[in-house]
MDTraj code that builds the backbone (N, CA, C; nanometers):
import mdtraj as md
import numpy as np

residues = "UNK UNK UNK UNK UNK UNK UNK UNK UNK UNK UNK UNK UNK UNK UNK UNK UNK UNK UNK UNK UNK UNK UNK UNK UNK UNK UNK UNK UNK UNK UNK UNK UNK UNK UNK UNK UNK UNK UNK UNK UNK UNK UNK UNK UNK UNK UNK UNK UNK UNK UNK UNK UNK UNK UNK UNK UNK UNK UNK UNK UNK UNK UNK UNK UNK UNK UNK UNK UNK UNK UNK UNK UNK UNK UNK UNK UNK".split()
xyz = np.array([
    [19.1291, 4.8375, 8.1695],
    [19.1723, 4.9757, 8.1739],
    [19.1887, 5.0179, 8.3185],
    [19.3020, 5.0750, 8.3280],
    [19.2972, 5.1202, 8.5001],
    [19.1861, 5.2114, 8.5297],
    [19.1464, 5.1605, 8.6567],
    [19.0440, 5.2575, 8.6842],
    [18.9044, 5.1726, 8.7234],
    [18.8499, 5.1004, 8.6137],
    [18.7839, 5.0302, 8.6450],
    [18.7412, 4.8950, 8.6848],
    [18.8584, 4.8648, 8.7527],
    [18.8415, 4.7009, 8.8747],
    [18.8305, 4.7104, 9.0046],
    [18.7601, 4.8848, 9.0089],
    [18.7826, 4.8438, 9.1561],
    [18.6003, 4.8369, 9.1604],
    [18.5734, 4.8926, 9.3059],
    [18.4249, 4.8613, 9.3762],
    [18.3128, 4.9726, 9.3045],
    [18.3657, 5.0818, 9.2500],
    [18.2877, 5.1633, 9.1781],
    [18.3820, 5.2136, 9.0623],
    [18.4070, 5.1320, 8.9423],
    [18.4929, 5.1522, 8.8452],
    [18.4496, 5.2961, 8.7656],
    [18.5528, 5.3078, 8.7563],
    [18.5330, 5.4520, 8.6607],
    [18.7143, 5.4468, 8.5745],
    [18.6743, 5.5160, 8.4646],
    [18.8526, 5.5136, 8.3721],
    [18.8945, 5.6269, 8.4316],
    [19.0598, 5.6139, 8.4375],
    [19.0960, 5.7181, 8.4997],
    [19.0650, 5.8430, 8.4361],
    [19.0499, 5.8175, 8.2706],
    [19.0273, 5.9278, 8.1611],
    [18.8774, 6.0068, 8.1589],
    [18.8042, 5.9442, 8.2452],
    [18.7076, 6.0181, 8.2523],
    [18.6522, 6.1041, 8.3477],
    [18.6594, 6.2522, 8.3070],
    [18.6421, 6.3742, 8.3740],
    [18.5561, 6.4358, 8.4133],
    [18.5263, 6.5193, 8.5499],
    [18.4251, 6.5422, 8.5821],
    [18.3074, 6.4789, 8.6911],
    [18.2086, 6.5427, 8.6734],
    [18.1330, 6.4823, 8.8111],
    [18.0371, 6.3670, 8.7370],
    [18.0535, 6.2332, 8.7957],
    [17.9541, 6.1636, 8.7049],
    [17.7762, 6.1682, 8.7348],
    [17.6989, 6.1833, 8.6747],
    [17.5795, 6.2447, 8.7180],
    [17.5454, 6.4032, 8.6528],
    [17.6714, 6.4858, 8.6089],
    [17.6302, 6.6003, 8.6610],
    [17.6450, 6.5966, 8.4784],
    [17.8447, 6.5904, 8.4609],
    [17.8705, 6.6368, 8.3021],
    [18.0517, 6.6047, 8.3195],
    [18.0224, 6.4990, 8.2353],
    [18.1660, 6.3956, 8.2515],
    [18.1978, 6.4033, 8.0845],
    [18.3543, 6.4130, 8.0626],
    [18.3856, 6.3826, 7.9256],
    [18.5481, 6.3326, 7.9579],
    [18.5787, 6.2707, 7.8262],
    [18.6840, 6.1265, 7.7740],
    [18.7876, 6.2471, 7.7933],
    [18.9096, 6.2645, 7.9062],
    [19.0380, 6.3812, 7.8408],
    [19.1282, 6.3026, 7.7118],
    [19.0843, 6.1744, 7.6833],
    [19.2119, 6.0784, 7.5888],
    [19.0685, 6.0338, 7.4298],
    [18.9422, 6.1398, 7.4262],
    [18.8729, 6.0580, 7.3555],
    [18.9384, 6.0739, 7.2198],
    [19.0351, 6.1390, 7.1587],
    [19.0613, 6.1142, 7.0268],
    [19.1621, 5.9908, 7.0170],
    [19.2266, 5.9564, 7.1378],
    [19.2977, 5.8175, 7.1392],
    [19.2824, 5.7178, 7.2473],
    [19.1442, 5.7169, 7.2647],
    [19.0510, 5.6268, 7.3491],
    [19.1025, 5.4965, 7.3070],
    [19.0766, 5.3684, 7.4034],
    [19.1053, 5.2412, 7.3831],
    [18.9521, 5.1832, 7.2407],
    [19.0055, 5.1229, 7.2167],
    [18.9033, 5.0514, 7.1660],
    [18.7713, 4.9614, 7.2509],
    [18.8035, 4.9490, 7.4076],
    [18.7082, 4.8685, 7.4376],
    [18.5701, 5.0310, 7.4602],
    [18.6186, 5.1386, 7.4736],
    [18.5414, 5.3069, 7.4748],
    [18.5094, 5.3052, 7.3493],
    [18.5815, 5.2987, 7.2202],
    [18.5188, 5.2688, 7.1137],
    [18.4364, 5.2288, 7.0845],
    [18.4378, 5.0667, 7.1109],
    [18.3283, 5.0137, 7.0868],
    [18.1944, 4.9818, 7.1895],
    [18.2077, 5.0449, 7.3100],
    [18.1477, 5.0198, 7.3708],
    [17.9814, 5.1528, 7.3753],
    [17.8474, 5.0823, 7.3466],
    [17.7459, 5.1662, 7.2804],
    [17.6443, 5.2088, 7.3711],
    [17.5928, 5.3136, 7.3872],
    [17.4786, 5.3365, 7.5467],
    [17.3657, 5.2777, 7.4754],
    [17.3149, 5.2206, 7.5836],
    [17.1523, 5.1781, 7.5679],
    [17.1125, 5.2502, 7.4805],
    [17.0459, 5.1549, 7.3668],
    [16.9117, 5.2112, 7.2910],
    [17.0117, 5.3438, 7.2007],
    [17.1082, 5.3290, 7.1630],
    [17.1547, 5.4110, 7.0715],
    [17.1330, 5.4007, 6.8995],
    [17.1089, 5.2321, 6.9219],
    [17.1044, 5.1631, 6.7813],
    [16.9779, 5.0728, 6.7867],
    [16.8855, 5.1199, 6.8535],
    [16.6891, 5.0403, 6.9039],
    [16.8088, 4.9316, 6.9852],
    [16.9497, 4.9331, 7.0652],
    [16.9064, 4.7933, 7.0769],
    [16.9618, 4.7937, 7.2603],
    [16.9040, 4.7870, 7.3976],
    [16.9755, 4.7839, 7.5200],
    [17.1146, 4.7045, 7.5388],
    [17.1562, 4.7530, 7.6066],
    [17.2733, 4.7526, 7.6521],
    [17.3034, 4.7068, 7.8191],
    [17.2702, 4.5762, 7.8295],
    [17.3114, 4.5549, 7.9909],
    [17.4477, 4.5771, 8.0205],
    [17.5329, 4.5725, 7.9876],
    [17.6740, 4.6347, 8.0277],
    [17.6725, 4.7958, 8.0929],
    [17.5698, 4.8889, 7.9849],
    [17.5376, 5.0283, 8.0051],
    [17.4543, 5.0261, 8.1404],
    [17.3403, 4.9743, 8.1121],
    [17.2201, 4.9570, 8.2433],
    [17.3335, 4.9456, 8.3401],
    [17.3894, 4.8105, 8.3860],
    [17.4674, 4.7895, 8.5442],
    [17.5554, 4.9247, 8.5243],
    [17.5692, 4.9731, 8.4619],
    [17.6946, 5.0899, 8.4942],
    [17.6266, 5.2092, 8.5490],
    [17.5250, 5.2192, 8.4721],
    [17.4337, 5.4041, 8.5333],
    [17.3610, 5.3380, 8.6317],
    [17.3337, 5.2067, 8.6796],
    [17.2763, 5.1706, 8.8129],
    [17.3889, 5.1931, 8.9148],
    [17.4911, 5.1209, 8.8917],
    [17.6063, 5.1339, 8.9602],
    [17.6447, 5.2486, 9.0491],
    [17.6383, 5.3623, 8.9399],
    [17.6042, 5.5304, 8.9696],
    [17.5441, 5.5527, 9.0197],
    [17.4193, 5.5150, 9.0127],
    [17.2865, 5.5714, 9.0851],
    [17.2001, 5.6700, 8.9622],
    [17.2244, 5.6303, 8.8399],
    [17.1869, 5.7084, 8.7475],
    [17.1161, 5.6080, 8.7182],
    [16.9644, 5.6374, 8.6317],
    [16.8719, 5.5825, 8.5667],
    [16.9083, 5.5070, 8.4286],
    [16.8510, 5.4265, 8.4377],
    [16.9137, 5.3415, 8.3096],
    [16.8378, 5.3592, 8.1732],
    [16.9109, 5.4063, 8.0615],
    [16.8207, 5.4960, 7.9354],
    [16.7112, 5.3830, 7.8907],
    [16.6036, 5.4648, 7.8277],
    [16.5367, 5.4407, 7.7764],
    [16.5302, 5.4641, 7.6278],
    [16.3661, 5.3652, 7.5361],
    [16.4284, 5.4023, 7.3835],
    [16.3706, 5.5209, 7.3395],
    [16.2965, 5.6097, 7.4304],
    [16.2023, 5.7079, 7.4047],
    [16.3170, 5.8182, 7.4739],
    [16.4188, 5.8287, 7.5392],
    [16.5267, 5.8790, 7.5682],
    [16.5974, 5.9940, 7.4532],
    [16.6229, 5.8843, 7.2971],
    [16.7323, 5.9373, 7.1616],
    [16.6070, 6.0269, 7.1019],
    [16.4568, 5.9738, 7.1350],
    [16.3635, 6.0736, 7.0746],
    [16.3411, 6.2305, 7.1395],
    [16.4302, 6.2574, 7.2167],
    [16.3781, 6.3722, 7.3714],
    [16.4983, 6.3957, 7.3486],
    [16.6563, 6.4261, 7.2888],
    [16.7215, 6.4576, 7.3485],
    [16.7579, 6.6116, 7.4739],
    [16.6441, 6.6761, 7.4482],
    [16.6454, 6.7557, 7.5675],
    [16.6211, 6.7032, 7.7095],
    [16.5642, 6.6161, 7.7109],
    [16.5451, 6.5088, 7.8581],
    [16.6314, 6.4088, 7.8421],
    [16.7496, 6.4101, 7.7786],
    [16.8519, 6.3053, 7.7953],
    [16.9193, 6.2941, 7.9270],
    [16.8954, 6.2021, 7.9836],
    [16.9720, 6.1499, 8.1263],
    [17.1112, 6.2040, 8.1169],
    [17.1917, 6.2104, 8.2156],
    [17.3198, 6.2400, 8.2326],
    [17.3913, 6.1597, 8.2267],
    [17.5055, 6.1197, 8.1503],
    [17.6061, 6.0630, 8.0913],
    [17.6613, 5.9835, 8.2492],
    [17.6769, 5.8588, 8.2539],
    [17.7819, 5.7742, 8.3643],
    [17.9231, 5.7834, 8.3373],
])
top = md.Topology()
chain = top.add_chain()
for i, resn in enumerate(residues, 1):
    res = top.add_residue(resn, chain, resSeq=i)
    for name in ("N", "CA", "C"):
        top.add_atom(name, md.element.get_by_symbol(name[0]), res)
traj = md.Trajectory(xyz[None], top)
């Protein structure tokens, strides 16, 4: 997807400040690899693809006690 091959990938479709409050402008006709692609611990199960990405950021990488808190939910990469 353009956008993300370079040194700090990001899709061009995704809006906003990352860290702060980012959303999809194409999510009702998102690619399928956004489709299928699942954040840590959404389904009990991690996600190293997710982890290197919110490290990447500088964002904390979720936890499974995270989906139980969603008021202390980390900020979206």
């Amino acid at each position: 997807m353009q956008g993300t091959n370079g040194s700090s990938p990001r899709c061009i479709a995704l809006m906003g400040i990352i860290g702060k409050q980012v959303y999809c402008s194409i999510y009702e006709k998102r690619a399928s690899v956004c489709r299928d692609f699942q954040p840590a611990w959404l389904k009990g199960e991690p996600n190293e693809r997710c982890d290197k990405a919110r490290l990447q950021w500088g964002l904390s990488v979720l936890t499974p006690e995270v989906w139980n808190q969603p008021d202390n939910f980390p900020k979206a990469a």
